[in-house]
Every structure is written in structure tokens, then in C-alpha cells.
C-alpha positions as CSV (number, residue, x, y, z in Angstrom):
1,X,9.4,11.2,-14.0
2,X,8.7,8.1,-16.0
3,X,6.0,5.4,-15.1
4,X,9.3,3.2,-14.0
5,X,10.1,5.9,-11.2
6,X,6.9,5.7,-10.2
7,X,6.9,2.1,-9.7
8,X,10.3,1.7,-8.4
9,X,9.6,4.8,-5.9
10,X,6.5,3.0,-5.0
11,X,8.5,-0.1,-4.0
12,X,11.0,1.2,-2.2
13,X,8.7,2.9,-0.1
14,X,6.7,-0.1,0.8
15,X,10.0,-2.1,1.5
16,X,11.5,0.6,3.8
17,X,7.9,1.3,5.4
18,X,7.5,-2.4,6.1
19,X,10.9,-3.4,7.8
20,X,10.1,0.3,9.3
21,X,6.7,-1.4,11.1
22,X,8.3,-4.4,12.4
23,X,11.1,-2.4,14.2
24,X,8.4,-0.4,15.9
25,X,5.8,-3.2,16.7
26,X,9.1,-5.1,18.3
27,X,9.6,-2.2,21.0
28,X,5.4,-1.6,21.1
29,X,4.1,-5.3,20.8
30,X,7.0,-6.8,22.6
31,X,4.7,-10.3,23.5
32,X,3.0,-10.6,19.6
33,X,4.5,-13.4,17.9
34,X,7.5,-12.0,14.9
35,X,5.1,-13.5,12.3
36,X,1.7,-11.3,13.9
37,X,4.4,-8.3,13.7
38,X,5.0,-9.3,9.9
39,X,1.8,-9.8,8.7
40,X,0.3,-6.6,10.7
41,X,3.5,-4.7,9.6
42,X,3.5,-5.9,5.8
43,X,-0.8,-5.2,5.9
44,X,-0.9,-1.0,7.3
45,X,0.7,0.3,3.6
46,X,-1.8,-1.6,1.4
47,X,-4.9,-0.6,3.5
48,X,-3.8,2.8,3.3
49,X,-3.5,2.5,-0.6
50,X,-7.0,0.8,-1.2
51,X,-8.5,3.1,1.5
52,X,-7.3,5.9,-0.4
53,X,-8.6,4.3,-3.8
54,X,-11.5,3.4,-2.7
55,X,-12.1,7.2,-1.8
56,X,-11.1,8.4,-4.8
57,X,-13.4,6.1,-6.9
58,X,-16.4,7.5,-4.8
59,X,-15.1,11.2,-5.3
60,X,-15.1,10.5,-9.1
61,X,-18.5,8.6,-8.9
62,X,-20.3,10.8,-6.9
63,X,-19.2,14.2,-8.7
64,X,-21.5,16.0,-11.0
65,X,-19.1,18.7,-12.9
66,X,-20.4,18.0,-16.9
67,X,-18.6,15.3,-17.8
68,X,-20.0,12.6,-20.3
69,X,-20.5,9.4,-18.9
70,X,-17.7,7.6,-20.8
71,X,-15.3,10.2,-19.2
72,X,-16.4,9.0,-15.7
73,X,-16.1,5.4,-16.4
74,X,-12.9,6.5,-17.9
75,X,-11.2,7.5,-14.3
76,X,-13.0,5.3,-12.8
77,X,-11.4,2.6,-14.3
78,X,-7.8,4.3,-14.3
79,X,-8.3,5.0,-10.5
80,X,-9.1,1.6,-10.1
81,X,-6.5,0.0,-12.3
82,X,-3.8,2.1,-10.7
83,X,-4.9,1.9,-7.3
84,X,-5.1,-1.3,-7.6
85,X,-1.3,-2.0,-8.6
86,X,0.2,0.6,-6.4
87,X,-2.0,-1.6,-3.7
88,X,-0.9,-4.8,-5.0
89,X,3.2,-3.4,-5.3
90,X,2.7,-2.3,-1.5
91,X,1.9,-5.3,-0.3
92,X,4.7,-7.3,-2.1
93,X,7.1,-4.9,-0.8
94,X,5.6,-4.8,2.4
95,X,6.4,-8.2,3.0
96,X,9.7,-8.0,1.5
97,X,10.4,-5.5,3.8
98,X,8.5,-7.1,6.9
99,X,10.2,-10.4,6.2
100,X,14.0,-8.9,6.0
101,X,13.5,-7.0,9.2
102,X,11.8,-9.9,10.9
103,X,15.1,-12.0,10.0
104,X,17.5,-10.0,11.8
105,X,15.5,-9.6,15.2
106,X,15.4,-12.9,15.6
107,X,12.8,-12.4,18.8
């Protein structure tokens, strides 16, 4: 796979997770407003995302296997980089998603 897949894969699943969300806060959540159900929908992916980098970065910082210093600052600044967009790309898509499912409920 290319970086673009990635990327594009990484879209897709924020959109279809967000308008995903919405559906199922509508039948949960019935008396929350449509935008609470948005924001709250378009919001779970990128927590996960930074949650996830977040652990990571501490895994790499807090492992002692050899590795030079500059190797460690290394990852941690490509966790944190990539984590970072991925988090960024879910929360544009979330709301994307969130925001196109919200339209056609109309509640």
C-alpha cells in the first residue's frame, strides 16, 4: 500500500464512523440536541487516535532495549507526527461524516 491508501483509508473510515455515531446516538440520545449528537459523534474517533498515540509515545519513551538516544527521539517524533495527522484526518472526517448524517435526520 502507498502512503495515499493509507490516508484515503484513514478518511473513509472516519467519515463512515462518524455519520455511523450520529445514527446510533439518534435512537440512544433521542432528547440531545442534533448538534450535541455531531460534535459527540465527530469527537469518539479522534480521542481514540490520540489515546492511542499518546500510548505509544510512552511505550517508546519508557523502553529500555539498546537503542541510542537519537533512535528514540527518532520514533518518538514519527509517532507523534503520524499520530498526530491520522488524529487531525479523523476529526475532519468525523465531522464530515457527523454533519452529512445530521442533515438527513433532520430531528
Amino acid at each position: 500500500m502507498t502512503y495515499w491508501s493509507f490516508i484515503l483509508f484513514g478518511f473513509a473510515t472516519a467519515v463512515l464512523m462518524g455519520a455511523a455515531l450520529v445514527s446510533l446516538l439518534t435512537t440512544v440520545k433521542p432528547e440531545w440536541s442534533i448538534r450535541r449528537r455531531q460534535l459527540t459523534a465527530a469527537l469518539v474517533l479522534p480521542a481514540i487516535t490520540a489515546g492511542m498515540t499518546l500510548l505509544g509515545i510512552v511505550i517508546v519513551w519508557t523502553s529500555n532495549r539498546g537503542q541510542s538516544g537519537h533512535m528514540v527521539d527518532l520514533a518518538l517524533a514519527a509517532l507523534a507526527r503520524i499520530g498526530g495527522g491520522f488524529t487531525l484526518l479523523a476529526l475532519v472526517g468525523g465531522f464530515i461524516g457527523a454533519a452529512v448524517a445530521g442533515k438527513g435526520r433532520g430531528k
